[in-house]
KELUM-904745 format. One line per field, with one value per residue (C-alpha): y, x, z. Coordinates in Angstrom, 2 decimals. Example, Ala and Ser with C-alpha at 12.3 -4.5 7.8 and 13.67 -1.06 7.14 Angstrom:
<nodes>
yy <- -4.50  -1.06;
xx <- 12.30  13.67;
zz <- 7.80  7.14;
</nodes>
This chain:
<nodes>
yy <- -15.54  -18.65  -18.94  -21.90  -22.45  -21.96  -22.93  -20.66  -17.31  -14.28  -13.29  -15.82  -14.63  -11.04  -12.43  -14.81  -11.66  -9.60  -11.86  -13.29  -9.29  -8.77  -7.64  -7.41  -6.07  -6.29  -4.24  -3.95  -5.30  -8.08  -6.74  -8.86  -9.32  -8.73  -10.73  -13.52  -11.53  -10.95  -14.49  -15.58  -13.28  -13.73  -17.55  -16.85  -13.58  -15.50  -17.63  -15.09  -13.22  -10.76  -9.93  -9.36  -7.53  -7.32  -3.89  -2.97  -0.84  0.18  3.37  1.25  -0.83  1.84  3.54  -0.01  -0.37  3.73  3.15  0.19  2.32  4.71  2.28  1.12  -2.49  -3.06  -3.27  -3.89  -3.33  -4.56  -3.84  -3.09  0.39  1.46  0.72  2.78  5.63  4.92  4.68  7.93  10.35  8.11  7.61  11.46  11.48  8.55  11.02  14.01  12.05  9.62  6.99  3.65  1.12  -1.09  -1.58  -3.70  -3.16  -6.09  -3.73  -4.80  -2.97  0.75  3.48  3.13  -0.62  -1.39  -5.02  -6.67  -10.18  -9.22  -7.74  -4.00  -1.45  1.45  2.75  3.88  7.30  6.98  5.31  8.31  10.90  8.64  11.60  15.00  17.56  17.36  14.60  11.86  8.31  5.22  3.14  -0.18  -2.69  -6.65  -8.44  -12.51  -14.60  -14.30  -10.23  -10.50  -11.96  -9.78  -6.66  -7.18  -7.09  -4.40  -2.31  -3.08  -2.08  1.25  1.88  2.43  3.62  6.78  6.62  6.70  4.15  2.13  1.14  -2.39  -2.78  -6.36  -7.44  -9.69  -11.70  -12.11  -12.27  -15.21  -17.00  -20.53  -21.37  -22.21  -18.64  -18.48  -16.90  -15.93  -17.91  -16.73  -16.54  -13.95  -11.64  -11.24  -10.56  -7.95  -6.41  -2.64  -1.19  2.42  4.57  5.63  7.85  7.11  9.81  11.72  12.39  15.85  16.12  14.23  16.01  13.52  15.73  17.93  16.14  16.95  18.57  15.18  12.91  11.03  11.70  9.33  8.55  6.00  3.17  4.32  3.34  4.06  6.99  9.39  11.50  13.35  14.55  12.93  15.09  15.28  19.09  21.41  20.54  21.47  19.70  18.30  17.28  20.29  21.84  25.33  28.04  29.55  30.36  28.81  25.65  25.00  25.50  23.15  20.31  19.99  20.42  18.00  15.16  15.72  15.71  12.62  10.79  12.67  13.26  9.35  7.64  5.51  4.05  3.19  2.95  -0.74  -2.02  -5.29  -4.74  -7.46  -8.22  -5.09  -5.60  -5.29  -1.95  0.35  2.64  1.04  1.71  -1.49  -1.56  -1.66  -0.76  -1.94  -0.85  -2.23  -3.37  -5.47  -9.15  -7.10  -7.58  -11.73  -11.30  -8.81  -11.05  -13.77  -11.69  -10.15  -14.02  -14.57  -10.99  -12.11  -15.15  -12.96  -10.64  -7.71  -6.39  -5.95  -5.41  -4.68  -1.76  -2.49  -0.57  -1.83  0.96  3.26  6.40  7.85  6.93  5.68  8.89  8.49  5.20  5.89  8.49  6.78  4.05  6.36  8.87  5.82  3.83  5.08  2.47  3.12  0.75  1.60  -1.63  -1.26  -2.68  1.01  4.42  5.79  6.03  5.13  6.19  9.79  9.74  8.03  10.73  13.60  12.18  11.11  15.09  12.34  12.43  9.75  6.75  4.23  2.60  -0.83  -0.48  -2.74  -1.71  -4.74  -6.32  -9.24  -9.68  -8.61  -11.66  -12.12  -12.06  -9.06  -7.25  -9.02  -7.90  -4.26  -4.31  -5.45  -2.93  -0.23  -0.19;
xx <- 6.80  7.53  5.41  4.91  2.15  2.45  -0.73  -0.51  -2.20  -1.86  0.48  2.55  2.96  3.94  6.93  7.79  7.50  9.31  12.38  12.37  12.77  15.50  14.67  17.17  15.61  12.30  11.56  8.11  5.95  2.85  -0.71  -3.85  -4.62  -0.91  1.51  1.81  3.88  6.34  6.30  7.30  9.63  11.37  11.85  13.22  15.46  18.64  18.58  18.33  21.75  19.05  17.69  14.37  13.28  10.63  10.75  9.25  6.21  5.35  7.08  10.33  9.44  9.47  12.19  14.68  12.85  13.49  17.06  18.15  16.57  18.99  21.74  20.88  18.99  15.64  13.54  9.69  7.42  4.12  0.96  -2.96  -4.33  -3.65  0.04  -0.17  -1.26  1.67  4.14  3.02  5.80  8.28  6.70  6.69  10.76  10.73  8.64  11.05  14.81  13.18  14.37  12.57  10.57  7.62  4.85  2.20  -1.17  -3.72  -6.73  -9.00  -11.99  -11.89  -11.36  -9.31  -9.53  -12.15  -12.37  -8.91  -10.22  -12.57  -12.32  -12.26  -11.27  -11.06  -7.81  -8.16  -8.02  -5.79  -3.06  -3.44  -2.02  -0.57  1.80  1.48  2.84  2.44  3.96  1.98  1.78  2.07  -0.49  -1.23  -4.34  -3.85  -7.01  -6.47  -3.72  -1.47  -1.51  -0.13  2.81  3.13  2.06  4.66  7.05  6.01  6.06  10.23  10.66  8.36  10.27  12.97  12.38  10.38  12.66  9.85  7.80  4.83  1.99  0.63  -2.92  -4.63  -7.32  -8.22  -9.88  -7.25  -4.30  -5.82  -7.45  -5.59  -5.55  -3.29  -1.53  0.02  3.26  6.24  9.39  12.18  14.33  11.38  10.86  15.15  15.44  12.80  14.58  14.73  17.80  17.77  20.38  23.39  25.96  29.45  31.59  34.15  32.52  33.38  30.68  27.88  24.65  22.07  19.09  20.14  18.00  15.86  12.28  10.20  13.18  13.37  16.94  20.38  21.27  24.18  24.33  26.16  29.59  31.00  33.19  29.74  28.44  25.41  22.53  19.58  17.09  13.10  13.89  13.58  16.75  19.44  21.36  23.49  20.55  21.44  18.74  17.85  14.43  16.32  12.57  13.10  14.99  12.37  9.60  11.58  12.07  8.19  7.30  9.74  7.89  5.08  5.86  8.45  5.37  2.16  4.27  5.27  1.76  2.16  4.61  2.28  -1.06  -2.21  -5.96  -8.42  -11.15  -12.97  -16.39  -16.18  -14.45  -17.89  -19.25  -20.82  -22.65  -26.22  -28.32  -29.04  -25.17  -23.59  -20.50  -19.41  -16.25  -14.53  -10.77  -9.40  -10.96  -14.63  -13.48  -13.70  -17.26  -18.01  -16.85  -19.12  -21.76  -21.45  -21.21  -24.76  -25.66  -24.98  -27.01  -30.14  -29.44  -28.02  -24.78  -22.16  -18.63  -15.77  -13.57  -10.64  -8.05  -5.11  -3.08  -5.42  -3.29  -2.24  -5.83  -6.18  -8.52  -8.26  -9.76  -12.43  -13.39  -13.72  -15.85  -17.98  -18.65  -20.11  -21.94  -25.17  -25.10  -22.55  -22.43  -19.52  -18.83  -16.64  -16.01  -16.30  -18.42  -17.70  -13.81  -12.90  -16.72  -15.77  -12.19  -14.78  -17.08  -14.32  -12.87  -16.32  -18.06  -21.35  -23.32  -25.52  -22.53  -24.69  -23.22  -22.94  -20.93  -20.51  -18.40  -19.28  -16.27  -18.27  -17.32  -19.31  -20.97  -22.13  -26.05  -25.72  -24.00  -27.17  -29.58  -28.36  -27.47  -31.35  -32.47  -31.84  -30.97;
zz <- -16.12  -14.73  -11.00  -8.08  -5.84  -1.97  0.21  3.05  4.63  3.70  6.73  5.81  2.32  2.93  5.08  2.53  -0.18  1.83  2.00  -1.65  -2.06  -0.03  2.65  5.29  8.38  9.99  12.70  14.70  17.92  17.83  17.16  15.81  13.01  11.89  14.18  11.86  9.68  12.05  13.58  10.09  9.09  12.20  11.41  7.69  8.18  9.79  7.09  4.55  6.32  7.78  11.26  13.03  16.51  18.23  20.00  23.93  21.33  18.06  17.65  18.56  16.07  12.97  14.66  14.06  10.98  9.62  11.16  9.06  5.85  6.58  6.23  3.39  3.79  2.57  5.53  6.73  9.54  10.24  12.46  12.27  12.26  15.96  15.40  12.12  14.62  16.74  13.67  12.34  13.51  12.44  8.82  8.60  9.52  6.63  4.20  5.17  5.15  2.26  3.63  2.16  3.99  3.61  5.97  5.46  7.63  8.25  8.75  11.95  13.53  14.77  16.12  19.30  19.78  18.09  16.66  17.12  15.65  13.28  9.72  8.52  5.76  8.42  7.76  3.79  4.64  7.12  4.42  2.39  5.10  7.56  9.54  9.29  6.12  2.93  0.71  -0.97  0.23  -1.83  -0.54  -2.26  -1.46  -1.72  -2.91  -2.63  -1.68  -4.61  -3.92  -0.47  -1.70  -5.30  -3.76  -0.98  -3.73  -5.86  -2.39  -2.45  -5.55  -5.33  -1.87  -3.45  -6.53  -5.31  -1.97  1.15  2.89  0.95  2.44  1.67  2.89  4.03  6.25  9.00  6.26  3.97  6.15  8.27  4.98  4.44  0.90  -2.54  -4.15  -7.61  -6.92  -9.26  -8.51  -6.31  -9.29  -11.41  -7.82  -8.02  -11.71  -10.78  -8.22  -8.73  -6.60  -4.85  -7.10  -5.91  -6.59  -7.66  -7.97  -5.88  -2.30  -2.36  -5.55  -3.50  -2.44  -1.42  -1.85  -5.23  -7.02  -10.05  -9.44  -9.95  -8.49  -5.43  -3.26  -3.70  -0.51  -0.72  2.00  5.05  5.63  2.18  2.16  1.67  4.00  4.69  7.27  8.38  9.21  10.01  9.21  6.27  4.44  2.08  -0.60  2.12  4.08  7.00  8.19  6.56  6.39  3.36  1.76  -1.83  -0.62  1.92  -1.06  -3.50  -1.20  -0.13  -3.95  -5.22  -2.40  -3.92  -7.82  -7.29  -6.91  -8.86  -12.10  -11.74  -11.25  -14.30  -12.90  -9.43  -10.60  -11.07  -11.12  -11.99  -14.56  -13.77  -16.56  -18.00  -22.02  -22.61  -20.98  -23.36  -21.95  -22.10  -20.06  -17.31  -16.91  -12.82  -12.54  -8.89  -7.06  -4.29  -3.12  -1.20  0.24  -0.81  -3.99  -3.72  -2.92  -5.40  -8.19  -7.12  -7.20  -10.54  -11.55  -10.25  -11.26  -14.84  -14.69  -13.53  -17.15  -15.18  -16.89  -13.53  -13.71  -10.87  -10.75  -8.20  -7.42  -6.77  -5.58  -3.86  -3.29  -5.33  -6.68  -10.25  -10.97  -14.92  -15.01  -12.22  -13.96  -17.41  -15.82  -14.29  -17.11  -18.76  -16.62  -15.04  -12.14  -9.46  -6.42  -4.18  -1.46  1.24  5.21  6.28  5.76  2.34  3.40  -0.78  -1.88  -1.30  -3.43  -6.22  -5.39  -6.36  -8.86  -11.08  -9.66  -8.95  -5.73  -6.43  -5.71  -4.18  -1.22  0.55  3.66  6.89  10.37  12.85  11.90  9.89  6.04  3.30  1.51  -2.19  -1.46  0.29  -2.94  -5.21  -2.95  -3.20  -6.61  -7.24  -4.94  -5.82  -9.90;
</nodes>
């Protein structure tokens, strides 16, 4: 794959993703940590024959963003958790209609308003059931520079693949950091471009949602002949709203399966030092996501040095979460250390998954980062 290198933040590269994959409209309202994205992409759409608003609030801004889904554009939105929490009705309309989108949240401090400026991984569990209902979310976690620009991408492509919003999650640390990112060219993010489906037969033969049990709707771009319903309702085949019992059952069944049966085609993770994990017995496995993850690395560098055997488990996309592979690690490694900028918010998924209660943890929530020494002094502490 031929790449370039771009020295920038991480804001910066998600808007400079987003448009390298097509997108068309951007839609949302300025919140720290995240505004740089939409500063950016507001500078690049015009160019790229696209458009950006800034809306009077955040549910405006999903609402212009969910709108020019329907139509048939690839579009974006962007905020930090409390905008998520404004966002979430629409995102539920998204999840219902399937109507793809990406939004990419640069995590601060929280609840309420919390830490605007300062750095958090509050809103895991949050990304996992962002509205109401049930449907699964696509949720995927960017862990350096280079990430905030791929994973941007990969989020396109999923959107419309599995047709409803993804999630791209960053962090007050990496979406201010200033620094070189390895990048694919604009030429490799294009050939990659995976386009929504669409129908093409007579229009009397179209039904948007009549689609196979682990299948994501067709909805063809407005303004082509084809018509259909929007709706936030239980729906039929047209996309009308019904309670006819077994239509109503299929539909919520088929937003789950379109995504659970399809995982291989979502899950993606770093195994970072562990080729040679065996089960012995001084092994520490260490998980973590996201900017942690640059720390954690360093440490299992100097853990290393010291004779301790430490590896990193990071999830890349962390719903739906790689459970296979957690699992795997965890059957055979005695040593669990669990890091994360909140309170067991991915420790319990880790938890479920593995059946262990005795995760250790290493968790911070006043908005400072996690640094190397504190992950060594842990690790020594208690293994």
């Amino acid at each position: 794959m031929e790449t370039r290198e771009i020295i920038s933040t991480g804001n910066d590269l998600a808007a400079i993703a987003a448009v390298d994959a097509g997108c068309k409209f951007f839609g949302g309202y300025p919140i720290t940590p995240s505004s740089e994205v939409m500063h950016t992409i507001s500078d690049l759409l015009p160019a790229a024959g696209g458009a950006s608003i800034q809306m009077e609030d955040e549910i405006a801004g999903i609402a212009a963003a969910v709108g020019a889904g329907m139509s048939g554009v690839r579009t974006m939105t962007a905020t930090s958790g409390p905008g998520v929490s404004l966002k979430a009705e629409n995102l539920g309309l998204a999840q219902m209609a399937e109507v793809p989108l990406v939004l990419v949240n640069v995590m601060r401090g929280g609840p309420s308003t919390g830490l605007p400026t300062r750095v958090s991984q509050g809103d895991v569990r949050q990304a996992r059931n962002p509205s109401h209902g049930d449907y699964r979310s696509i949720t995927l976690c960017a862990g350096n520079l280079s990430e905030c620009y791929t994973e941007v991408v990969r989020a396109f492509n999923l959107a419309d693949r599995f047709m409803q919003p993804v999630i791209v999650l960053t962090d007050e640390t990496i979406g201010h950091m200033h620094g070189k990112a390895v990048v694919p060219t604009v030429e490799e993010v294009q050939k990659g471009i995976v386009p929504r489906k669409t129908f093409e037969g007579p229009a009397e033969e179209y039904f948007p949602y009549e689609a196979g049990p682990s299948d994501p709707a067709v909805l063809n771009p407005m303004f082509q002949g084809y018509r259909y319903h929007f709706t936030g309702l239980h729906h039929d085949r047209n996309g009308f709203p019904t309670e006819e019992i077994e239509t109503c059952r299929k539909l919520i069944q088929r937003l789950e399966d379109k995504v659970m049966d399809h995982r291989d085609e979502i899950e993606l993770n770093e195994e970072f030092m562990l080729d040679d994990f065996n089960g012995e017995e001084g092994e520490v496995l260490i998980v973590a996501y996201g900017s942690v993850s640059l720390a954690a690395k360093e440490a299992i560098r100097h853990l290393r040095k010291d004779g301790i055997k430490a590896g990193l488990f990071r999830p890349i996309t962390l719903w739906p979460s790689p459970a296979e592979r957690i699992k795997h690690f965890t059957d055979m490694t005695k040593n669990v250390l669990a890091v994360e900028l909140n309170i067991r918010q991915y420790t319990e998924e880790v938890e479920r998954v593995s059946g262990r209660l005795d995760i250790e943890g290493l968790y911070k929530v006043n908005g400072r980062a996690i640094s190397p020494y504190e992950i060594v002094n842990k690790v020594k502490e208690v293994f």
